[in-house]
C-alpha positions as protocol buffer text, in pm:
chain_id: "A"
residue {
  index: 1
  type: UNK
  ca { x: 9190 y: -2381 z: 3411 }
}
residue {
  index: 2
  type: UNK
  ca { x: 9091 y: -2593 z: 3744 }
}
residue {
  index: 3
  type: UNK
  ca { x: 8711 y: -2500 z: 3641 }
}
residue {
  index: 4
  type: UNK
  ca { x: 8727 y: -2623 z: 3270 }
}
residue {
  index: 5
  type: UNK
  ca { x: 8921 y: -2948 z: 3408 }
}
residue {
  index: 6
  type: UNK
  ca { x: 8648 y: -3004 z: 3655 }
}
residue {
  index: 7
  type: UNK
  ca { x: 8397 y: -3001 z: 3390 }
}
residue {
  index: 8
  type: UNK
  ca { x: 8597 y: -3168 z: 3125 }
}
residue {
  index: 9
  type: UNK
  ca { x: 8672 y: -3518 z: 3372 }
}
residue {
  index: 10
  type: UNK
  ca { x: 8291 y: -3586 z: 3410 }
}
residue {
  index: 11
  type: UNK
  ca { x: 8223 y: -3556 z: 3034 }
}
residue {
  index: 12
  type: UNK
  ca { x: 8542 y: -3768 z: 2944 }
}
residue {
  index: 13
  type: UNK
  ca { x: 8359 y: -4039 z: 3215 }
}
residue {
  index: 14
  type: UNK
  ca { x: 8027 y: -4012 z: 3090 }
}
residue {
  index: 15
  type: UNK
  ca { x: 8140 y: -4070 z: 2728 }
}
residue {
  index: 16
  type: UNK
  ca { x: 8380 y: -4357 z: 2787 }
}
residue {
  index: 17
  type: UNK
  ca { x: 8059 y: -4534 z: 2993 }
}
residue {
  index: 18
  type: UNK
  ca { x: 7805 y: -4481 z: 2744 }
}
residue {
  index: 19
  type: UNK
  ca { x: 8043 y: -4637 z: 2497 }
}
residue {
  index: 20
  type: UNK
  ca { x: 8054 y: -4981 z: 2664 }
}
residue {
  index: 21
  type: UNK
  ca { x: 7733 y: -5021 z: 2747 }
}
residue {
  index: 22
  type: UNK
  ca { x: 7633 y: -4924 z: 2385 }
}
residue {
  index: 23
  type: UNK
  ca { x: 7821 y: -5279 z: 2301 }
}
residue {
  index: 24
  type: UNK
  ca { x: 7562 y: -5519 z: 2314 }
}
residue {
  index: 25
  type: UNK
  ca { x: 7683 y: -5757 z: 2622 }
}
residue {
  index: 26
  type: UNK
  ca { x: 7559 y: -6095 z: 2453 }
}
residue {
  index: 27
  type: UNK
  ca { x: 7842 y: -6005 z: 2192 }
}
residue {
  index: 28
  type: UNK
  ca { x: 8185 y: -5952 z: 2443 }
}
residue {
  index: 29
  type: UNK
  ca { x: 8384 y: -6277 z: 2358 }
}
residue {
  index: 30
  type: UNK
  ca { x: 8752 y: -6082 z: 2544 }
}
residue {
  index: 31
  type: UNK
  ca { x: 8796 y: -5732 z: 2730 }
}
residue {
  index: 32
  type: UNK
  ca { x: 9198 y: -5632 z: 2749 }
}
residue {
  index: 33
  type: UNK
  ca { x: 9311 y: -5333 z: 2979 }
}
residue {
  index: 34
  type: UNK
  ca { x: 9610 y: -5149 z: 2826 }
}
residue {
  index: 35
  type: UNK
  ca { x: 9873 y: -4843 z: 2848 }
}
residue {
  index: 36
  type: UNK
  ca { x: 9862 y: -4604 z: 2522 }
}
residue {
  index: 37
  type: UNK
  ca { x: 10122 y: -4330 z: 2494 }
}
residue {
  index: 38
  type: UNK
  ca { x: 10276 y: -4187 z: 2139 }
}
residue {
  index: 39
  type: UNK
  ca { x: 10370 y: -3896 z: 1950 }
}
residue {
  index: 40
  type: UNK
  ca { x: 10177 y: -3653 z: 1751 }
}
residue {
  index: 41
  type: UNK
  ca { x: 10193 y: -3420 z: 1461 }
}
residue {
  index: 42
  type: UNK
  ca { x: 9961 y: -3145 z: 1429 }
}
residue {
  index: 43
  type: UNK
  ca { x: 9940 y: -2832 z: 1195 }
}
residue {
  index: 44
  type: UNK
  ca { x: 9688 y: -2538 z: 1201 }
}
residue {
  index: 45
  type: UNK
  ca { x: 9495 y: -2444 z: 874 }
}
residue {
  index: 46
  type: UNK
  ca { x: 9393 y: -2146 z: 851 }
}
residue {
  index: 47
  type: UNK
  ca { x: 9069 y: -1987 z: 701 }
}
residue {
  index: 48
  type: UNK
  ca { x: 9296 y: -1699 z: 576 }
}
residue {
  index: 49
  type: UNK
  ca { x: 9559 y: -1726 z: 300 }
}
residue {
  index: 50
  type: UNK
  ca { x: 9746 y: -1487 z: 418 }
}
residue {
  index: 51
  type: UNK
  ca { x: 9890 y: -1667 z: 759 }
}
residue {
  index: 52
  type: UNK
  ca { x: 10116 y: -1923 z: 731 }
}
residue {
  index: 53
  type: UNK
  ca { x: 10111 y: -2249 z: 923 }
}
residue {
  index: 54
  type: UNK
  ca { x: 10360 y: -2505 z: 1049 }
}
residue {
  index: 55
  type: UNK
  ca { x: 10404 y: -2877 z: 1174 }
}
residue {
  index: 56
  type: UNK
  ca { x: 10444 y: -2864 z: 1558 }
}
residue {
  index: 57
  type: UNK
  ca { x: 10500 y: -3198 z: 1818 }
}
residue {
  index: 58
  type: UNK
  ca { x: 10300 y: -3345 z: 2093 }
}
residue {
  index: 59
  type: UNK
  ca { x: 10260 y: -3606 z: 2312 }
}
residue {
  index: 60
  type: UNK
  ca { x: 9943 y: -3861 z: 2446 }
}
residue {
  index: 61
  type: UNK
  ca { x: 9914 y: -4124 z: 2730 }
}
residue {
  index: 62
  type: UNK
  ca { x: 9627 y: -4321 z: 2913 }
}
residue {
  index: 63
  type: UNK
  ca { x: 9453 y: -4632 z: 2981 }
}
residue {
  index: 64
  type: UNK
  ca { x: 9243 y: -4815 z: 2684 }
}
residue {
  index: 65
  type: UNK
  ca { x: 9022 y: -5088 z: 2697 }
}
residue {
  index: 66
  type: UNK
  ca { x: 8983 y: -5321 z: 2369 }
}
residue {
  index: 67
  type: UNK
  ca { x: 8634 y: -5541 z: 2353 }
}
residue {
  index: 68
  type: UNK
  ca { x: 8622 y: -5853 z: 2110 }
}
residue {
  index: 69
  type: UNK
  ca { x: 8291 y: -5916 z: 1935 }
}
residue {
  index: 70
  type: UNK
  ca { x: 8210 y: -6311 z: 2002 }
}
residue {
  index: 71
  type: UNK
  ca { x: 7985 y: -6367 z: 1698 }
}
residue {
  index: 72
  type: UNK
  ca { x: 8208 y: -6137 z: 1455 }
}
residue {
  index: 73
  type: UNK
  ca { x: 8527 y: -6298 z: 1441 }
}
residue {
  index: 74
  type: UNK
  ca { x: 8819 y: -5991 z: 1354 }
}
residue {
  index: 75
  type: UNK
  ca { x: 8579 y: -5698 z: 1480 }
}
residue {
  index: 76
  type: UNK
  ca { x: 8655 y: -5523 z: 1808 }
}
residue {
  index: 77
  type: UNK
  ca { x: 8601 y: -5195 z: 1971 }
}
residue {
  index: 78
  type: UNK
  ca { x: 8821 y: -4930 z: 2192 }
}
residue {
  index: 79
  type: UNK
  ca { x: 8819 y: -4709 z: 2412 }
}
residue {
  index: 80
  type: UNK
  ca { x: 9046 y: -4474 z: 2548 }
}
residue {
  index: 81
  type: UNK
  ca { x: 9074 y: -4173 z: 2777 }
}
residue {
  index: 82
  type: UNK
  ca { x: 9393 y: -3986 z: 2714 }
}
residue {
  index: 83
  type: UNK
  ca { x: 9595 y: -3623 z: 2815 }
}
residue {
  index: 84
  type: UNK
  ca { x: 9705 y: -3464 z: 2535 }
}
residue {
  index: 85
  type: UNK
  ca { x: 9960 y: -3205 z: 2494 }
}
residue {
  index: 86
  type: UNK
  ca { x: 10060 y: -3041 z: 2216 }
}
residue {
  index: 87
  type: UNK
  ca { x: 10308 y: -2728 z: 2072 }
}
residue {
  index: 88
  type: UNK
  ca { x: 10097 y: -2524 z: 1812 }
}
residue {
  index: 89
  type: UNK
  ca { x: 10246 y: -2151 z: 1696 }
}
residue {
  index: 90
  type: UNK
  ca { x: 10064 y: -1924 z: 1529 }
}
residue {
  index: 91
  type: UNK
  ca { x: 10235 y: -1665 z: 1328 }
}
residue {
  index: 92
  type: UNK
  ca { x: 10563 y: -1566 z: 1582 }
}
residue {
  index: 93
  type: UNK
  ca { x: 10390 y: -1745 z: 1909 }
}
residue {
  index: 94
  type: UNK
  ca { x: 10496 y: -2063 z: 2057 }
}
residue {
  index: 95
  type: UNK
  ca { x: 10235 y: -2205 z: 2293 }
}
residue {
  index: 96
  type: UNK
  ca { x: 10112 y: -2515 z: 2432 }
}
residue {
  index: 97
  type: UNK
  ca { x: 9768 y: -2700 z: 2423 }
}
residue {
  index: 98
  type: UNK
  ca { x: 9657 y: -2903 z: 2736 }
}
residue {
  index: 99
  type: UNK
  ca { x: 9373 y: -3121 z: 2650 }
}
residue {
  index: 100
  type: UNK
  ca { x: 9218 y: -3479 z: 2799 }
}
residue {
  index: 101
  type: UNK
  ca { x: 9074 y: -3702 z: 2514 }
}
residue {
  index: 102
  type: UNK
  ca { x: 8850 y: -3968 z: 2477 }
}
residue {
  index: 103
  type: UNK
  ca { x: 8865 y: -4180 z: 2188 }
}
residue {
  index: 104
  type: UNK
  ca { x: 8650 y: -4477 z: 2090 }
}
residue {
  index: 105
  type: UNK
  ca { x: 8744 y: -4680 z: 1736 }
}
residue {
  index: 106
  type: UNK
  ca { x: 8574 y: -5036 z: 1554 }
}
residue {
  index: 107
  type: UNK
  ca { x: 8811 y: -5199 z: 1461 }
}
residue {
  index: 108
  type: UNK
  ca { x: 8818 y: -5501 z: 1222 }
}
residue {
  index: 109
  type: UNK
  ca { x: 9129 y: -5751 z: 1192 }
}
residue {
  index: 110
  type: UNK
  ca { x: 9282 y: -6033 z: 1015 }
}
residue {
  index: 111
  type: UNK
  ca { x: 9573 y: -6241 z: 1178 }
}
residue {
  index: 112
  type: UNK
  ca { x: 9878 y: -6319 z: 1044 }
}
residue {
  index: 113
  type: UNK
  ca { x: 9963 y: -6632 z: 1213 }
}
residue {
  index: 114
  type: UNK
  ca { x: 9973 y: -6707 z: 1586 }
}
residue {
  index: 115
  type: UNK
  ca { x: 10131 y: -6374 z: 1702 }
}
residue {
  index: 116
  type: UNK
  ca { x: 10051 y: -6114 z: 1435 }
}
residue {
  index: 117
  type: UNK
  ca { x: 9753 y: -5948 z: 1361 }
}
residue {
  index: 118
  type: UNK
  ca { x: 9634 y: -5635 z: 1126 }
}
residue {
  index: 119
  type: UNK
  ca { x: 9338 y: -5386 z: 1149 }
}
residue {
  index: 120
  type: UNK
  ca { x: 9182 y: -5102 z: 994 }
}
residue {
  index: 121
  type: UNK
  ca { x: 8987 y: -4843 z: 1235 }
}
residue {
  index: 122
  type: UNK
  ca { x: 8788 y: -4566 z: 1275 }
}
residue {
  index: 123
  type: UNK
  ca { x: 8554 y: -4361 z: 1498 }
}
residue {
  index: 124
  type: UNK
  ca { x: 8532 y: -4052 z: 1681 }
}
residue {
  index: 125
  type: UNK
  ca { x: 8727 y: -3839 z: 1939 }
}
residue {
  index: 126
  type: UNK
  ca { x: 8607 y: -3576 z: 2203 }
}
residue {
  index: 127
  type: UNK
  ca { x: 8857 y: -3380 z: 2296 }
}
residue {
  index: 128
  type: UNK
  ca { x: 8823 y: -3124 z: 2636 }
}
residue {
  index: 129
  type: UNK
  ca { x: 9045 y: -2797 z: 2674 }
}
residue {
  index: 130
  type: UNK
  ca { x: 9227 y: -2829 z: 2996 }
}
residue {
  index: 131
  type: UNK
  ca { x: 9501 y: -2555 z: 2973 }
}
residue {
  index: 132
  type: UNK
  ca { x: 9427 y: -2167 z: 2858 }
}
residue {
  index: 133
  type: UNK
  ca { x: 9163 y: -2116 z: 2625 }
}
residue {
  index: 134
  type: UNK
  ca { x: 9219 y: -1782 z: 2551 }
}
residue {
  index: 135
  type: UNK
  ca { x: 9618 y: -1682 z: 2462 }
}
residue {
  index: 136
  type: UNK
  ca { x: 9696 y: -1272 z: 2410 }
}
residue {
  index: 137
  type: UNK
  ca { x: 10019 y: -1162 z: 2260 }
}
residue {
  index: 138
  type: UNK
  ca { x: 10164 y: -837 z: 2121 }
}
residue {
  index: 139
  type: UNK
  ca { x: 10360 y: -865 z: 1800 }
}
residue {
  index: 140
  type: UNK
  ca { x: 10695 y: -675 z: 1751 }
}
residue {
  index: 141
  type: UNK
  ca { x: 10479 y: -399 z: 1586 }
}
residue {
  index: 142
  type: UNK
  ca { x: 10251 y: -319 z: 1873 }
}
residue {
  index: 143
  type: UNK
  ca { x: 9984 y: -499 z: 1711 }
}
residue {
  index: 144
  type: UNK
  ca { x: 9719 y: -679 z: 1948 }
}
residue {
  index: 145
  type: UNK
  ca { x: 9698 y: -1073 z: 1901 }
}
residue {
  index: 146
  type: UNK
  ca { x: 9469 y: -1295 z: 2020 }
}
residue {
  index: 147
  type: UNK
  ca { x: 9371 y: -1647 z: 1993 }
}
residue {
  index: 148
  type: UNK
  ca { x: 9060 y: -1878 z: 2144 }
}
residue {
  index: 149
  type: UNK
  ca { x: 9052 y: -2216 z: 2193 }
}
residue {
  index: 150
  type: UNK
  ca { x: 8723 y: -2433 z: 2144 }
}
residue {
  index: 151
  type: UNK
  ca { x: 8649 y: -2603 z: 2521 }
}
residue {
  index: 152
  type: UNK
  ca { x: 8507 y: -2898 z: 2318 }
}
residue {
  index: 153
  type: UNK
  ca { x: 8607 y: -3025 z: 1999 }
}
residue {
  index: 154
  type: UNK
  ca { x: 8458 y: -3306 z: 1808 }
}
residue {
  index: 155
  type: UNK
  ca { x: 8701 y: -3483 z: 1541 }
}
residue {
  index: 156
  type: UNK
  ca { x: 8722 y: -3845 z: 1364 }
}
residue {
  index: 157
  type: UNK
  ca { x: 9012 y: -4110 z: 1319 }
}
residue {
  index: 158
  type: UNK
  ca { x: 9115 y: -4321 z: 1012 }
}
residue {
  index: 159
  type: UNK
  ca { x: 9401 y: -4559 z: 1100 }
}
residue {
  index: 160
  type: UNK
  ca { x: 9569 y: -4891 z: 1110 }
}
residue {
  index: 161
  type: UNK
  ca { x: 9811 y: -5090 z: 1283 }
}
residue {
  index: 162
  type: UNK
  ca { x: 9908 y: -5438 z: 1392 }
}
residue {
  index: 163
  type: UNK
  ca { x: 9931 y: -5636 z: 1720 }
}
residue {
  index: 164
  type: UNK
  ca { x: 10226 y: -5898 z: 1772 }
}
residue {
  index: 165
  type: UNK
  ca { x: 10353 y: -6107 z: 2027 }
}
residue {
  index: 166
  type: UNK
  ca { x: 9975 y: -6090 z: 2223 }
}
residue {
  index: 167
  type: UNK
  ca { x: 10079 y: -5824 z: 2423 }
}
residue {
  index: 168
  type: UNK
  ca { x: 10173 y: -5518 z: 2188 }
}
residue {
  index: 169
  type: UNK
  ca { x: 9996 y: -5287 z: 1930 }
}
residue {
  index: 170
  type: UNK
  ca { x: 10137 y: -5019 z: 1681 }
}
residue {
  index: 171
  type: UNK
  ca { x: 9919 y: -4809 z: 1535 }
}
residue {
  index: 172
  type: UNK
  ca { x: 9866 y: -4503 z: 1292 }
}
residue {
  index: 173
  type: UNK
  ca { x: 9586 y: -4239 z: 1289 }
}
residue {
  index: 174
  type: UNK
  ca { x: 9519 y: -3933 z: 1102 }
}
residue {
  index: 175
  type: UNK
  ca { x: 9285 y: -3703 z: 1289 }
}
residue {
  index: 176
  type: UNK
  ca { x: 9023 y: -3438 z: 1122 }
}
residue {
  index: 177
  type: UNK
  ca { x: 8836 y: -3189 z: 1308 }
}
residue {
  index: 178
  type: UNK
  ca { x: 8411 y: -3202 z: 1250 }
}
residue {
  index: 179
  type: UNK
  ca { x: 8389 y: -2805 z: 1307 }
}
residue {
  index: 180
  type: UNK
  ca { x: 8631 y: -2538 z: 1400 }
}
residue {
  index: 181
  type: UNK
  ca { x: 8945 y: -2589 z: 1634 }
}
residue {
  index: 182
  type: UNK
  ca { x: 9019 y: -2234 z: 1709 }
}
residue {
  index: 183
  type: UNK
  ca { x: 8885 y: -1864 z: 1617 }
}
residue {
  index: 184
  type: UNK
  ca { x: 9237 y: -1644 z: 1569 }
}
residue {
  index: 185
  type: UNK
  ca { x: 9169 y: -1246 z: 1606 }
}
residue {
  index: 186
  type: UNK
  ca { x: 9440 y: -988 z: 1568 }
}
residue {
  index: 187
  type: UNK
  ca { x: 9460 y: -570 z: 1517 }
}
residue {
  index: 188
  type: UNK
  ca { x: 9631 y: -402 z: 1241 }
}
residue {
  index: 189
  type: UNK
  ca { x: 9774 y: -39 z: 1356 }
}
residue {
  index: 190
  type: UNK
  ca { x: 9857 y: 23 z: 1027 }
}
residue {
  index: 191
  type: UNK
  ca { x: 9500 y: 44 z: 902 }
}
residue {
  index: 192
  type: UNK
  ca { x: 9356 y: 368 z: 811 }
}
residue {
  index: 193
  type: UNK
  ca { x: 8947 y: 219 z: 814 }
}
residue {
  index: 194
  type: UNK
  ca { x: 8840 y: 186 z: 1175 }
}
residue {
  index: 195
  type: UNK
  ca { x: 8593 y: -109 z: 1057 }
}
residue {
  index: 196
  type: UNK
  ca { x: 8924 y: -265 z: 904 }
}
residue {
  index: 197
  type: UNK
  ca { x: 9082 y: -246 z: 1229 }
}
residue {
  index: 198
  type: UNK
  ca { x: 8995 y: -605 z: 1358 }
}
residue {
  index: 199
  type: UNK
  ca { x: 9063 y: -917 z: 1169 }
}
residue {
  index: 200
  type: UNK
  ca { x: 8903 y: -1271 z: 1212 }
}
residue {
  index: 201
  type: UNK
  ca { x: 8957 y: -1638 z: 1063 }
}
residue {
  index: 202
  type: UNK
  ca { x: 8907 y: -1976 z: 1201 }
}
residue {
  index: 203
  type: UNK
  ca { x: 9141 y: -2240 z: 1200 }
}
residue {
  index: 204
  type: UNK
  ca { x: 9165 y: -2623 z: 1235 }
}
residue {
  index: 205
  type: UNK
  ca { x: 9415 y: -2869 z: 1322 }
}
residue {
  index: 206
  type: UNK
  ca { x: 9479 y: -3212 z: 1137 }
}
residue {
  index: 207
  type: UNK
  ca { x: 9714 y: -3376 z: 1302 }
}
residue {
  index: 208
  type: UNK
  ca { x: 9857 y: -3719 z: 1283 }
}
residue {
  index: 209
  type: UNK
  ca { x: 9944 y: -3958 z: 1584 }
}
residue {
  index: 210
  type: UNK
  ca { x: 10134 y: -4271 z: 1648 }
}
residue {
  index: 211
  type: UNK
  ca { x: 10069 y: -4508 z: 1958 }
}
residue {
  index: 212
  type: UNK
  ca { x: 10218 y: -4809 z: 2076 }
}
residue {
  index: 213
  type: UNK
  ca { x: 10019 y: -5004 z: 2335 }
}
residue {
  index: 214
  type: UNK
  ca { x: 10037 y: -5257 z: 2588 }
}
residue {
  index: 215
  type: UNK
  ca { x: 9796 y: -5527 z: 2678 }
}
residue {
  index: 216
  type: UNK
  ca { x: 9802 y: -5685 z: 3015 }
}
């Protein structure tokens, strides 16, 4: 786990640098430093009808940084590097999924008066497997589970949310995968084929997530 964290801090850098510097600098009219933290919702699809899946909680925190466009009034960019932790279970196992994201959103506003605005957003989100990526189990039959984690995942956000009183921001976002989240192999004992043995399907997890943040 150490190794994959090693390698998953310098990608979460690189990405949140290339970002801002991909804003053109002539354009930066107001750069805010923030706190994001929230709750999420996640559930695991599965490839195969025949497994069942369920809604399961999580948790997010880290810093953001929000960059106002000067010549396009309501339009503004994010970033944010986050940890992520999340509950998943797949068929009787409970386990948990570590994971640092980086997420970077355009944004585009109206206000509402002095102290209220509302924006629309959307963008993409690296995410970087910090905890086990590779979770055995035995089921109450004897049967072999086994499930493996992507080490990077590449996923999109649709949201919205409002800002009030200068300093705070609520916001919504529903989260799909671009690609697999997860490949989910288990044995049968009570199959008579050899080739039949093994099983495979892929799975992904939408999940939905709601933040509040605060501006300094």
């Amino acid at each position: 786990m150490e190794g994959t964290t090693r390698k998953a801090l310098p990608r979460l850098v690189r990405f949140i640098v290339c970002f801002i510097l991909l804003c053109p600098t002539g354009l930066q009219a107001q750069v805010r430093f923030g706190l994001k933290g929230g709750l999420e919702m996640a559930t695991l699809d599965f490839d195969s009808g025949l497994l069942d899946s369920s809604n399961r909680m999580g948790f997010f925190a880290g810093p953001t940084l929000k960059i106002g466009i000067q010549l396009l009034p309501g339009l503004s960019v994010d970033v944010a590097a986050l940890y992520n932790q999340r509950d998943l279970k797949v068929q009787e196992e409970d386990f948990t999924q570590k994971s640092l994201v980086a997420q970077g959103d355009a944004r585009i506003g109206v206000g509402l008066g002095e102290f209220l605005n509302v924006f629309i957003l959307a963008g993409p989100q690296f995410s970087f497997n910090v905890g086990d990526d590779i979770i055995h189990w035995f089921d109450k039959d004897g049967n072999l589970r086994e499930f493996s984690l992507q080490e990077t995942m590449l996923s999109v956000n649709f949201g919205g949310g409002v800002t009030f009183a200068k300093h705070f921001e609520g916001s919504i976002r529903y989260n799909v995968p671009i690609g697999k989240t997860a490949d989910f192999t288990w044995q049968d004992l009570g199959d008579q084929i050899v080739d039949q043995m093994w099983k495979h399907t892929r799975t992904h997890t939408n999940s939905w997530n709601v933040a509040l943040t605060y501006y300094f």
